[in-house]
BAFIGU-466560 format. One record per residue (C-alpha): x, y, z; residue number from 1. Coordinates in nm, 3 decimals, padded with zeros to 5 digits. Layout:
! BAFIGU-466560
((X Y Z) NUM)
...
***
This chain:
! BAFIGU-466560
((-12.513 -14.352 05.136) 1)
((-12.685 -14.691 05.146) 2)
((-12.503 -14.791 05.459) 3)
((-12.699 -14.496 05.662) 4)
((-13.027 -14.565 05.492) 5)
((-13.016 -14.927 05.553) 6)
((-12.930 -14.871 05.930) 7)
((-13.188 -14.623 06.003) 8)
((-13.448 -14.856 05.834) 9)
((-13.343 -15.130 06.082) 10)
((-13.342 -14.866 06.346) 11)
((-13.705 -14.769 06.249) 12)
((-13.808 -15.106 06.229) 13)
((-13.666 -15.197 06.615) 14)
((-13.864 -14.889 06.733) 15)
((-14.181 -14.974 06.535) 16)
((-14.143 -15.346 06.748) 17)
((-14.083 -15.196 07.057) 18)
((-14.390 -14.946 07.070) 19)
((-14.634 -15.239 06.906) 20)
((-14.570 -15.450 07.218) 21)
((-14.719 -15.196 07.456) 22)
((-15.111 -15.276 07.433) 23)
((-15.293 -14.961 07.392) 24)
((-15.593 -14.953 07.612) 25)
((-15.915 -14.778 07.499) 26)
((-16.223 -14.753 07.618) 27)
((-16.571 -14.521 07.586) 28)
((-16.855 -14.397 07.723) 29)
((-16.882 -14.190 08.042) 30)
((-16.735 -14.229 08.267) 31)
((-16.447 -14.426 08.160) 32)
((-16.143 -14.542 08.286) 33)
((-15.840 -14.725 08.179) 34)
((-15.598 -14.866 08.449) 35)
((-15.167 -14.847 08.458) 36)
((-15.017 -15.104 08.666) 37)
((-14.739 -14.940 08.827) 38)
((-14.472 -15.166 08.962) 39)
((-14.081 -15.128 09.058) 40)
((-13.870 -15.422 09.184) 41)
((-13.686 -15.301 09.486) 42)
((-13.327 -15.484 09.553) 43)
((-13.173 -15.534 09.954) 44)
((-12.976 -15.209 10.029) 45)
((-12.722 -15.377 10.302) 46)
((-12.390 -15.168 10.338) 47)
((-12.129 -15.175 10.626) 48)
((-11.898 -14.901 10.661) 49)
((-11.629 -14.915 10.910) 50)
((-11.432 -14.532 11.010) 51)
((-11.104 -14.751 11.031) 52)
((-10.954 -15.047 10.895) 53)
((-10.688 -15.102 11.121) 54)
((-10.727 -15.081 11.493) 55)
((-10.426 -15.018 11.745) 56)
((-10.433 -15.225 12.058) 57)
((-10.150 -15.036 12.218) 58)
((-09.780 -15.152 12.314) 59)
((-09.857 -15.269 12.743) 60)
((-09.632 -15.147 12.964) 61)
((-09.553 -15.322 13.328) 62)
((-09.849 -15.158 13.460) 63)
((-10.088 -15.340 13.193) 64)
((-09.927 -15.670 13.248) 65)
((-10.018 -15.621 13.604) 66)
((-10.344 -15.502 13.584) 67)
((-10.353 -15.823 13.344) 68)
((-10.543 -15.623 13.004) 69)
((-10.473 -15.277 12.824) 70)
((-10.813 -15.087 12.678) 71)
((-10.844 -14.933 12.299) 72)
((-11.126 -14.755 12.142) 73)
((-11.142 -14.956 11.797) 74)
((-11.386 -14.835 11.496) 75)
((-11.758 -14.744 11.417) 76)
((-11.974 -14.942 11.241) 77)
((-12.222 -14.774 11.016) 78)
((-12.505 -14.970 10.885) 79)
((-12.772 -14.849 10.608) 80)
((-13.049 -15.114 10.517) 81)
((-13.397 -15.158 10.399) 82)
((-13.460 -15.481 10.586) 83)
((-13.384 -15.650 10.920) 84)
((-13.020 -15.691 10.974) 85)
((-12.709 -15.769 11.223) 86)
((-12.344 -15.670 11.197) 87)
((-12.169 -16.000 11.346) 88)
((-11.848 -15.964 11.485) 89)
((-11.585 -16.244 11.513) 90)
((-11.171 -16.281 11.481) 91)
((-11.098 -16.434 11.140) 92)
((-10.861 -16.695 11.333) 93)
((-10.882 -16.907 11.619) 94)
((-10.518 -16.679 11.756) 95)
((-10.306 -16.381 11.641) 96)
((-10.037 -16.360 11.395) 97)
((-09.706 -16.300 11.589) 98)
((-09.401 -16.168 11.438) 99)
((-09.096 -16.171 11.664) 100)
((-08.784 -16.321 11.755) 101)
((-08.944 -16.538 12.047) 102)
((-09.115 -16.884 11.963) 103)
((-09.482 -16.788 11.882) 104)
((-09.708 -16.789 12.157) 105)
((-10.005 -16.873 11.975) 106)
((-10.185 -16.581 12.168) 107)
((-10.576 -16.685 12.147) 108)
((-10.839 -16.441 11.972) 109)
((-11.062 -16.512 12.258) 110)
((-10.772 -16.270 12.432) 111)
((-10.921 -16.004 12.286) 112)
((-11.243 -15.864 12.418) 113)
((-11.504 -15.686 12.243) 114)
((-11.802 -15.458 12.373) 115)
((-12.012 -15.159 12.290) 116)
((-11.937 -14.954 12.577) 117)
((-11.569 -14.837 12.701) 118)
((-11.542 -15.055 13.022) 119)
((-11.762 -15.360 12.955) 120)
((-11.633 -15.650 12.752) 121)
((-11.881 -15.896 12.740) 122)
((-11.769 -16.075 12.390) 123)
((-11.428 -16.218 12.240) 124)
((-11.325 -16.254 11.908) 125)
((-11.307 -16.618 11.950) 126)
((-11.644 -16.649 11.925) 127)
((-11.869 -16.458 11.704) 128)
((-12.149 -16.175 11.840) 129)
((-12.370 -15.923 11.755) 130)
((-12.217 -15.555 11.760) 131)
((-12.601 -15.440 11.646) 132)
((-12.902 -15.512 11.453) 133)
((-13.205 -15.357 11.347) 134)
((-13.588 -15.496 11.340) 135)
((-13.643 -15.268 11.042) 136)
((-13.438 -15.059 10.809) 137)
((-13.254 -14.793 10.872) 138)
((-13.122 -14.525 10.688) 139)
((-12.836 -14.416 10.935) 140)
((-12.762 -14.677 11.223) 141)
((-12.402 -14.662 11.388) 142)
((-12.214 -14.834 11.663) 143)
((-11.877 -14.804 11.828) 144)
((-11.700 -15.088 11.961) 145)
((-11.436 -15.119 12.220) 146)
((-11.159 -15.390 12.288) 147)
((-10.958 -15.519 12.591) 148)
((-10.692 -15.703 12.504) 149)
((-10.607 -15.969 12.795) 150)
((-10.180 -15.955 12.841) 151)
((-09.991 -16.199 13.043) 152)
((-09.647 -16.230 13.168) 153)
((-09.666 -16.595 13.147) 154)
((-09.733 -16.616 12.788) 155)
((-09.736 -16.300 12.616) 156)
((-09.346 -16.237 12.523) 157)
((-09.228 -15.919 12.322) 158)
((-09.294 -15.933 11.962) 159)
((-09.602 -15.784 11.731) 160)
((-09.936 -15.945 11.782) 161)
((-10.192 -15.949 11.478) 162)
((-10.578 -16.059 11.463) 163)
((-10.801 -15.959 11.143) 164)
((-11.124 -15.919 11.290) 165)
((-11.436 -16.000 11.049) 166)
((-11.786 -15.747 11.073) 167)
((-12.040 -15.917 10.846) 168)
((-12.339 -15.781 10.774) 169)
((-12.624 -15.998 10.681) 170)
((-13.016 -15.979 10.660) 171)
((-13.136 -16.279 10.882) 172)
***
């Protein structure tokens, strides 16, 4: 009825608009060219994917309080960018939650150390570091990172010991 006629003029009129903006560009003679700019707008591609969101630290035994530390494998970090980047690595609080029936022992996050090969921990969360970077982009870029966690008789009494540990990725 009129309804549909009256949209599809409207609709005819939008697409008559639309096509009149394009310039048409003619030109004679031989030879004879005509040019197209060709452009695209390209956006940062920055993701961070992690294989784990938790990370366990282990439960030390005697031995570990004696050797003063207990090792665990934590996560990989996968990176894909089209820029320069680092992954930054740092605890999200200055010590670890502690649940337990002892008085807190405000355990430090500098207790727990950080490095990218099993057997040398040359960072602590109390402090933020590079895990990796990259000059350039990279389409597939992954590292694995390791933690020590310091234990001590002293100060480190039974209960459950928490630290949320930030990666950021960022284009410097």
């Amino acid at each position: 009825g009129m309804r549909h006629l009256r949209t599809a003029t409207a609709a005819a009129a939008l697409l008559v608009g639309l096509t009149s903006t394009a310039k048409a560009q003619t030109c004679t003679g031989n030879p004879c060219t005509v040019q197209v700019t060709a452009s695209a707008t390209v956006n940062d591609v920055l993701r961070l994917t992690l294989s784990s969101t938790t990370a366990n630290l282990g439960s030390p035994t005697e031995a570990d309080y004696d050797a003063g530390y207990l090792d665990a494998a934590g996560p990989t970090a996968s990176v894909k960018a089209n820029r320069p980047w680092h992954v930054d690595v740092v605890g999200a609080a200055g010590v670890f939650s502690y649940v337990g029936s002892l008085t807190n022992p405000n355990k430090p996050a500098s207790s727990l150390q950080w490095g990218t090969t099993a057997g040398t921990y040359g960072n602590n969360m109390g402090s933020s570091s590079a895990l990796m970077s990259g000059a350039n982009g990279t389409g597939n870029a992954a590292q694995a990172i390791f933690f020590r966690t310091l234990w001590a008789y002293a100060s480190d009494v039974p209960g459950t010991y928490s630290l949320v540990v930030n990666f950021t990725l960022a284009a410097p």
